[in-house]
C-alpha positions as CSV (number, residue, x, y, z in Angstrom):
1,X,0.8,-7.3,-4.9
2,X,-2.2,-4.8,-4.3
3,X,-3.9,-7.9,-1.9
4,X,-0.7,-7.9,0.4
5,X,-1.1,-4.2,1.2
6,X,-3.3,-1.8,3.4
7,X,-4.0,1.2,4.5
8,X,-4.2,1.8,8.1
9,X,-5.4,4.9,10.2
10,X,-3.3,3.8,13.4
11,X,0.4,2.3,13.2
12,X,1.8,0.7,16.4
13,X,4.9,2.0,17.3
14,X,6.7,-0.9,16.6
15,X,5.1,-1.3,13.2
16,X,6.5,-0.4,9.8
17,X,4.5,1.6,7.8
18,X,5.1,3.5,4.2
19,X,3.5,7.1,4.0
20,X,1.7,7.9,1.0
21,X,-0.5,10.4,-1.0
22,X,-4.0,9.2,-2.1
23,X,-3.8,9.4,-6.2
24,X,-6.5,7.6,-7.4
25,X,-9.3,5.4,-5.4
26,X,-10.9,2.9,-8.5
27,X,-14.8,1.9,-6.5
28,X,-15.2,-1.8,-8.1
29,X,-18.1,-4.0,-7.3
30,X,-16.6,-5.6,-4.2
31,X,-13.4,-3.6,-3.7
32,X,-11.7,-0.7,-4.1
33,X,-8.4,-0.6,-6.0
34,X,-6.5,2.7,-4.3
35,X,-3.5,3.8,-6.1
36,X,-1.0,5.5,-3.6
37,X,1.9,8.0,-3.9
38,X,5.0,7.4,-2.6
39,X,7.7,9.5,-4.0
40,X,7.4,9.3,-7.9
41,X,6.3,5.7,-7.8
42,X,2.6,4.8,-7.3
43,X,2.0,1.6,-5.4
44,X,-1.7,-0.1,-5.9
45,X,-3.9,-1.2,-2.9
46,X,-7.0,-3.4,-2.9
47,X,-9.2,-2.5,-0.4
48,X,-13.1,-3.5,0.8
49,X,-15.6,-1.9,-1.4
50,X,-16.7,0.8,1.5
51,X,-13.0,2.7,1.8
52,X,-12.9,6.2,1.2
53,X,-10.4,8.3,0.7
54,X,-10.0,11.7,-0.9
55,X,-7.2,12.5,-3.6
56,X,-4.2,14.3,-2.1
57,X,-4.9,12.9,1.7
58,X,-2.0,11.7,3.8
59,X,-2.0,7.7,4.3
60,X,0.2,4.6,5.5
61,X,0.6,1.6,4.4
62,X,1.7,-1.6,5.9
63,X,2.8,-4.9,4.1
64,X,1.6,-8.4,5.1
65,X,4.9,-9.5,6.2
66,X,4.1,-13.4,5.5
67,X,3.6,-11.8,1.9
68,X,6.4,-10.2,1.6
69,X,9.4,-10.7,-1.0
70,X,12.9,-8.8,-1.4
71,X,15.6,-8.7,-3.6
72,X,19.1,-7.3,-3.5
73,X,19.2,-4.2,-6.7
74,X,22.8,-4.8,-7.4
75,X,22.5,-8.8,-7.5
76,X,18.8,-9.0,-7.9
77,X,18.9,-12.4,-5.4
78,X,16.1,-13.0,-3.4
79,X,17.1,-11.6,0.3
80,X,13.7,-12.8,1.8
C-alpha cells in the first residue's frame, strides 16, 4: 500500500531499499501521491504534502517492515 512506503534521501547500510525513477508526483491537499519507476512496474507512494521531486530523478524507497506482506509466485502462500 502507498502508506507503507517512502522515499528516503539516506539509506543505512544495513537498510533495504528499492531504487526508483520519479514518474509522476500527484500534490493533493494534505499529501502527495508519488508514483515511482521501478523496472516496467510503477509502485505508488504517499507522501506529506511539501515533497518534491522532479520527473526522471533517481530515488529509494524503503518498506515499513511491520507492514509488510509476501507471497510465494509459484504457490501464491503467504511467506510473511
Amino acid at each position: 500500500r502507498p502508506e507503507n512506503l517512502s522515499i528516503v534521501e539516506k539509506v543505512e547500510e544495513t537498510a533495504n531499499y528499492v531504487p526508483g525513477e520519479i514518474y509522476v508526483v500527484e500534490p493533493l491537499d494534505t499529501e502527495t501521491v508519488v508514483d515511482v519507476k521501478v523496472g516496467e512496474n510503477l509502485v505508488k507512494v504517499r507522501e506529506k504534502s511539501a515533497f518534491m521531486a522532479r520527473m526522471g530523478e533517481s530515488v529509494r524507497m524503503v518498506f515499513n517492515e511491520n507492514n509488510m506482506h509476501l507471497f510465494d509466485k509459484k504457490t501464491e502462500k503467504a511467506i510473511l
